[in-house]
Structure formats: C-alpha cells, structure tokens
N, C-alpha and C positions, 0 to 999 in steps of 0.2 A: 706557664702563662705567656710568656714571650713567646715562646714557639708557636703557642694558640693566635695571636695577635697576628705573626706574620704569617700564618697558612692563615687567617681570613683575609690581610693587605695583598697576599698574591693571591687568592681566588679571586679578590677583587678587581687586582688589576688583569688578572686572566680574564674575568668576566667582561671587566671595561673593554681591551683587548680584542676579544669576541665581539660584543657587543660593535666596537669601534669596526672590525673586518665585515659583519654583517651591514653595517651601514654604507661603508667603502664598495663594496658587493653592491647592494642596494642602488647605490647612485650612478652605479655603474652600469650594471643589468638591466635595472628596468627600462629607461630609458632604448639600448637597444632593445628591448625585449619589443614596447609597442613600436618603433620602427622598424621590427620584423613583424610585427600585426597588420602595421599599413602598406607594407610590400605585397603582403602575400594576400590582402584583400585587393589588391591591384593587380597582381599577377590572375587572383580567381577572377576578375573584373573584363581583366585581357583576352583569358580564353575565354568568357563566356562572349565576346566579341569576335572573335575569332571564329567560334560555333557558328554564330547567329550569320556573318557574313559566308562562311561556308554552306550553310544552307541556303542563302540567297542564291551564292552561286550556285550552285548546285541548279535550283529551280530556274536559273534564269531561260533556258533551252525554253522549257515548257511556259516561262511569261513570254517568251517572245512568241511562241503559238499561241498562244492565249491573243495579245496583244492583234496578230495578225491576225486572227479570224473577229474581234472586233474590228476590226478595219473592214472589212471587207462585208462586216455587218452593215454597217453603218454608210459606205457606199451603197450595198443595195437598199437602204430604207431612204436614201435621195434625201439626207440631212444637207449635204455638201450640194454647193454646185460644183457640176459635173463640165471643166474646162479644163484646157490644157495650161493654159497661162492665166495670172493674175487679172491680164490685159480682155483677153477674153471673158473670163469673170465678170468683170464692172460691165461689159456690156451685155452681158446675158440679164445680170440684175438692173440694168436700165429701159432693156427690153419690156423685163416684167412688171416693170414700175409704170412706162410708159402705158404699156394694156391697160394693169388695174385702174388706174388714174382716169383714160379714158372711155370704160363700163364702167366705173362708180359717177360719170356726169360733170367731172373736172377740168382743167387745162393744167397740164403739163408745160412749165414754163422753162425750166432748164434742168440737166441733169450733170451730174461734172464728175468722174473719177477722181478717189482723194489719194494716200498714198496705200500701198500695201503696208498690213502687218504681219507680225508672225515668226518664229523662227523655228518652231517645231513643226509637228507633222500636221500643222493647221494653220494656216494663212486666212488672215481677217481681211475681207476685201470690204471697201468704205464707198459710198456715192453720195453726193450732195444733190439734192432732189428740192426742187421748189414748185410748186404749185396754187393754185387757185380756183374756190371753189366753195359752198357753201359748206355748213357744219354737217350736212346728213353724206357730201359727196369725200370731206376728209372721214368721218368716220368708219365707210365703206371703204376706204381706201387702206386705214389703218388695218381695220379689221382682213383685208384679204390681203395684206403681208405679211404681216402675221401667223395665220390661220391655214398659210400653204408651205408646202416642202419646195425647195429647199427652205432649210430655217434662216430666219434674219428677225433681227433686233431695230426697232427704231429707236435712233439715239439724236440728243440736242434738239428738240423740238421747239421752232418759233414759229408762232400766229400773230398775224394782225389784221386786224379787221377794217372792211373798210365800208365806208357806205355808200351804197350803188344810185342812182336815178333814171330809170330808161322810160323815154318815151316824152309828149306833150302835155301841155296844162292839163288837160282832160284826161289823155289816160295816163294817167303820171304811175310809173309802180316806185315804189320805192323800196331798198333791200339792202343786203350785205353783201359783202365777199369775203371770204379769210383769205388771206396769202400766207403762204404758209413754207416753210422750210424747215429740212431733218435732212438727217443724217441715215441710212439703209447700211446695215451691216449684215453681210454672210460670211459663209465661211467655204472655205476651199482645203479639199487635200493638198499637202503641199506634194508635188510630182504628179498633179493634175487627177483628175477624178474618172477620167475616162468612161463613157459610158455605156 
C-alpha cells in the first residue's frame, strides 16, 4: 500500500512536472511562434511589393511610349496653345479674347497677363480680361471661349451692372451695361507646343 501511494505521489509529481515543462514550452513557443507568423506575413507582404514594382518597371519603357504618343495626340487635336514661351501664350490668348469680344458686340477694356503655373508637362497660363457690354454680347463671348480649341476655362467671374442713358429728353433710350471681369485660363505644353 505504501508502495501504491508513492508511484501515484510520483506519477503525480511526474504528471505535475510535464504538465509544468508543457506550460514553460507553451509560454515560451507560442509567443515566438506568432512572431514568426508576423514576419513571414511581412516578408510574403514584401515580395509581393517587390513583384508589383518589378512589373512597373519592367512596363515603364512602353508607358513612356504610351505617354509619348499621348502627347503628341494631343498637340495635334490643338488642346494646347501652341507657343514657345509662357510669354507668348498670354498673348496669343489675349489675341483671341480681344476678337471674340469684339464679334460678340462688346468693348474690350483691359487684358493683363497674370503669373504662370505649372510644374509638370502642362503650364497654366492665366489673363485678366475686363470688359463691357450687354448680357447677349457677354454670353457670346463666354460661349465662343469656351466652345473653341485651344481649350480654356473661365475662372473668378465679376459683373456689375450699370445703368446707361443716351441721347435727349425726346429720344431718351435708356439701358444697361455689364462690366464685367474673369479670369481666361489655357494651357500650354511646357517646352512649347510648336506648331
């Protein structure tokens, strides 16, 4: 019976023992075990970065032909004005302003280059454009800047109006004028557009 007693105190304590090494194991293992999970979900993370940018490069030769023969799409569709410098530009677009301005029935009051923008292969060229002229000769005006190549944007639009009187007590007319200022935005290839 004693004998029986102490082989079940030392299974026991064998069992404890185990029990205790598995636990010690346990806190010890797993612990590295998921910071070998997060590694190696980091490492697959990596290369598949690694792929993705390989393939870029890889393709880049053929975006850059791509890229090029958009360019040169795009010159011939006369999006761009077609100038050598910035400088040149504002007045190609003060040109055009000054025309439409004067077939839509207006006066053309002042026109003023603003600064260049741009830094990539597309330079914003800006003019300050003032005018006056009734609401059918501004909307002819809007509409054929608009509505022509090269493309441009009217940007900052102010109106005021003003009330006209021409003429004597008899033939008295009486009318409006808008005065009107914007902002004409194009765009330019930057290294000129050549045409």
């Amino acid at each position: 019976m004693k004998q029986r007693g102490e082989k079940q105190r030392c299974a026991l304590i064998l069992g404890g023992l185990g029990l205790l090494v598995i636990l010690v194991l346990a806190l010890v293992i797993y612990p590295w075990w998921t910071r070998m999970q997060f590694y190696d979900k980091a490492v697959d993370q990596a290369a598949d970065h690694i792929q993705r940018y390989q393939r870029l490069l890889d393709s880049a030769p053929e975006q850059r032909k791509k890229l090029k023969n958009l360019r040169q799409q795009l010159k011939k569709r006369k999006y761009f004005i077609s100038a050598a410098n910035p400088e040149l530009a504002a007045a190609e677009l003060q040109k055009r302003v000054k025309t439409i301005v004067t077939e839509a029935k207006g006066k053309l009051v002042s026109t003023q280059k603003m600064d260049t923008q741009g830094d990539g292969w597309i330079r914003e060229i800006r003019i300050k454009v003032r005018m006056k002229g009734d609401v059918e000769a501004l909307a002819r005006v809007l509409h054929e800047l608009e509505g022509q190549l090269p493309l441009v944007k009217v940007d900052n639009v102010s109106i005021r109006s003003r009330r006209t009187v021409k003429g004597r007590r008899r033939n008295r007319v009486e009318g409006y004028e808008l005065d009107v200022s914007f902002e004409l935005v194009g765009y330019m290839l930057a290294g000129g557009g050549g045409k």
